[in-house]
N, C-alpha and C positions, 0 to 999 in steps of 0.2 A: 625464670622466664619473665621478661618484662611485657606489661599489662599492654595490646594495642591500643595506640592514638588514637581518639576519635575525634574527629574534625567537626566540627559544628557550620553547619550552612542552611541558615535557615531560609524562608522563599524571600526574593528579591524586594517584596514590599515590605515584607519584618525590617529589614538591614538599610531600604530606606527609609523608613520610619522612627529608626531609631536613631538617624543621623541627627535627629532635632534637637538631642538630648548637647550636642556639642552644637549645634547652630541652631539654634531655640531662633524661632519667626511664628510668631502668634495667629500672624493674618494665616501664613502660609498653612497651619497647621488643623485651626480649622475650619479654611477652605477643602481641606483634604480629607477631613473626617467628614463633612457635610457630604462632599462625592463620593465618597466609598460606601459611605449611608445609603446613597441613591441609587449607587449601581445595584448595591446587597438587596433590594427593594424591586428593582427591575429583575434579576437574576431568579428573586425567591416566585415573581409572580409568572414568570416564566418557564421556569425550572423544576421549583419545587414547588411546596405547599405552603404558602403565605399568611394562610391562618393558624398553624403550628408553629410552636417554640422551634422543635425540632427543624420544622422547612426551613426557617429562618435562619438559624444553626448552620445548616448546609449549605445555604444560598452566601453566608460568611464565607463559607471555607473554599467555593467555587469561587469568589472576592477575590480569595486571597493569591487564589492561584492565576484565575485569568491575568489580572493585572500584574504578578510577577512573570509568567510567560511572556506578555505583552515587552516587559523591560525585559529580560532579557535577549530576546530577538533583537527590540532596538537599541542595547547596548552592549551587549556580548561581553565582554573582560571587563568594562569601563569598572570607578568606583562606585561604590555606595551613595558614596555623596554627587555623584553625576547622574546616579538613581533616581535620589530627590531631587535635586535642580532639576531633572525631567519633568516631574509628575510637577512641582510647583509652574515651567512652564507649560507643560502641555495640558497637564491633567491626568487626572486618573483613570477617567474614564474614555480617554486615547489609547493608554496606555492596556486598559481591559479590550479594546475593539480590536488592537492589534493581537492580542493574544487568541481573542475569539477567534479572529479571521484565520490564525495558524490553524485551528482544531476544527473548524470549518472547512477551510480546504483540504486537510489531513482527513478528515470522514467522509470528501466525494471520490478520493479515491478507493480503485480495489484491493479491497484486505485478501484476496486469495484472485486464482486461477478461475475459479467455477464462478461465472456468473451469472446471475438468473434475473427473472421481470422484477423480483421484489428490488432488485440494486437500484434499478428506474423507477422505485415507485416512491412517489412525494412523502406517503406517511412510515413508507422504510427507511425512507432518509432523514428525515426531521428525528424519530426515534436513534437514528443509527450517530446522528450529530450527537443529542443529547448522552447518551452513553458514555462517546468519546470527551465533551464538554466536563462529563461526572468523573472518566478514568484519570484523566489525564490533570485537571485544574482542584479537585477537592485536596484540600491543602491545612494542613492546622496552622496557623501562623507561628505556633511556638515548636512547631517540629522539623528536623530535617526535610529538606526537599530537591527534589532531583528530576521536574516536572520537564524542566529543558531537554536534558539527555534521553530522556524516557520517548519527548519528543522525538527527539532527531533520531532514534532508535527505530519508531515507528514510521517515521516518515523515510528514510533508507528504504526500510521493508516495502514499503506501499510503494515509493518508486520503480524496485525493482519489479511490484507483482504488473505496476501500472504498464511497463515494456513489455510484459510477456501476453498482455492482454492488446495492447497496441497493434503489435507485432501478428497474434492468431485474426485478430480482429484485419488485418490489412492482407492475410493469404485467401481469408475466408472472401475478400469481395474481390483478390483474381483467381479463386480456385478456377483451373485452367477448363472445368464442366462446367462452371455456369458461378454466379455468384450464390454463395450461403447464406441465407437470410433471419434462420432461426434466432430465436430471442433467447436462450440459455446459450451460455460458450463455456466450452470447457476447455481453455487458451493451451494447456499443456497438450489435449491429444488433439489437436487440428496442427500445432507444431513438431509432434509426435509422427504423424502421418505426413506432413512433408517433407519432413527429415529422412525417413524409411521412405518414402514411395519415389526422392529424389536421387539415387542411386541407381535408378533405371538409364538416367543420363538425360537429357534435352532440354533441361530445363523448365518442366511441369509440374504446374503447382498443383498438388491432391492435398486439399482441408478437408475433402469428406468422400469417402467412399464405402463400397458394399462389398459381400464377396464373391462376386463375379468377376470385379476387377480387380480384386485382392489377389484371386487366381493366375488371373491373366497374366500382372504382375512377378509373379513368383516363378513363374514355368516362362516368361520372357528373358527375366536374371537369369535362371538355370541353364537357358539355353543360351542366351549371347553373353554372361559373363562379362558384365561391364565393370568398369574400373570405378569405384565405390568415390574415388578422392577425386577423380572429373564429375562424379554428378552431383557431388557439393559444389564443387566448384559453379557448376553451370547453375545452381537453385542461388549461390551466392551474388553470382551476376546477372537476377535478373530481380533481388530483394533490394528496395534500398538501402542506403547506408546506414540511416538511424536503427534499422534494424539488425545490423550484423552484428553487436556484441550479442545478442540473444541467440539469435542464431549460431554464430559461432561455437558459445559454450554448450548451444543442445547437440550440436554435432561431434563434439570431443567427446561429451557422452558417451552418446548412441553409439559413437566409434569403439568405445571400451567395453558399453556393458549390453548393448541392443540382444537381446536373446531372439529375436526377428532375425536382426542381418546376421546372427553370427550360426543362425540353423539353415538361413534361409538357401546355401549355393548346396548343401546336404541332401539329406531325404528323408527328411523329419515330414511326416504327414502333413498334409493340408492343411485339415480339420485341427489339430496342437498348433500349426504356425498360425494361423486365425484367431485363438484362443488366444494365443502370446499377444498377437496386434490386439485384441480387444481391452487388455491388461494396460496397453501405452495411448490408445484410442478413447478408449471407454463411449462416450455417450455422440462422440462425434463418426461414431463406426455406424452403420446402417447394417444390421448383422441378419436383414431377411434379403436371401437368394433370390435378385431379380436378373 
């Protein structure tokens, strides 16, 4: 059995760096050490501990990655040597601010569904930056690295959580009782509940209800039997469009696995069909009987 290949790809700033050794430029070279000096110096008194080998060390390795994140966004496939011809005209530390701005913007979005005060709070963000800054950019210069992908891996995710919070966040100010104002969201069950409470038919939007009208609801379906794929349709035509891939997939769902709509035309108890809604609802349920 023959031994697998391993590819060697070390970060963007190694490979351009190393370009010097075939197009040797003295000026160029160290003007480049002087800026990487200066960024490693701003990063460590920033980031890390400035007065430790070690801070130091680390605020390297954050160096090494900011500024290869940076090139690669601004030059995707290009060569090595279009690498360094960058940083000789732009600089290095362009090339670090672009990368920063990636994990910056990558850390205001939502990592999940559930959002609480602390996602709005200045000292949850600056920590929650720094984290990402450390996951994604600490980088050894003489080892593989794969900081880009890792990237755009997380930043997919975070788009797609970013629609789903969009999207609860936009039923919750026309839930059709009144606007929802609360400061925690919990995006899946306010899209949970209008998915299930839109199969009544009319076109009403429920992001938050109790079970009074859970009731009402359920022994309405029982008795008028409405057609489940017209009262999507009618929640569909009154969502805007940016939000219909979201909506669409929660409905394919709920269409196959809902243990709600698929008990609810039965005569499975109340009090279990409640219990089921609180399971797809959770904290967006109001579960005291008014």
């Amino acid at each position: 059995m023959l031994p697998a290949l391993v590819i060697e790809r070390l970060p963007r700033l190694t490979r351009a760096i190393q370009q010097l050794a075939s197009h040797p430029d003295d000026d160029a070279a160290y003007a480049l050490a002087d800026e990487l000096t200066g960024i490693t110096a701003m990063v460590a008194e920033k980031f890390t501990n400035d007065r430790t080998a070690e801070g130091i060390q680390k605020a390297l390795l954050l160096t090494v990655g900011g500024v290869s994140l940076g090139l690669e966004h601004a030059l995707g496939e290009d060569t090595d040597l279009a690498a360094l011809e960058y940083l000789i005209e732009h600089g290095a530390e362009h090339a670090f601010q672009q990368g920063f701005r990636l994990v910056k913007e990558l850390s205001a979005m939502p990592q999940d569904a559930l959002v609480g005060e602390y996602d709005t709070d200045p000292l949850y963000a600056a920590r929650r930056l720094r984290d990402l800054f450390v996951e994604l950019c600490q980088t050894d210069p003489n080892q593989n690295w794969n900081g880009m992908e890792r990237y755009q891996v997380m930043l997919k995710q975070r788009k797609e959580v970013q629609a789903v919070v969009r999207f609860a966040s936009w039923l919750r100010r026309h839930n059709s009782e009144g606007v929802v104002t609360d400061t925690d969201l919990n995006a899946e069950g306010v899209i949970a509940l209008a998915v299930i409470f839109a199969v009544e038919g009319g076109g009403r939007i429920v992001a938050r209800t109790g079970q009074k009208e859970f009731e009402r609801f359920v022994k309405a379906v029982r008795k008028n039997k409405p057609d489940f794929e017209q009262g999507w349709a009618a929640l569909l035509a009154v969502v805007p469009v940016q939000h219909h891939p979201v909506l669409i997939e929660r409905i394919d769902n709920y269409r196959r696995s809902c243990s709600v709509l698929q008990n609810i035309t039965g005569r499975t108890a109340m009090k279990t069909l409640f219990a089921e809604l609180e399971n797809y609802a959770g904290s967006e349920l109001d579960a005291d009987y008014a």
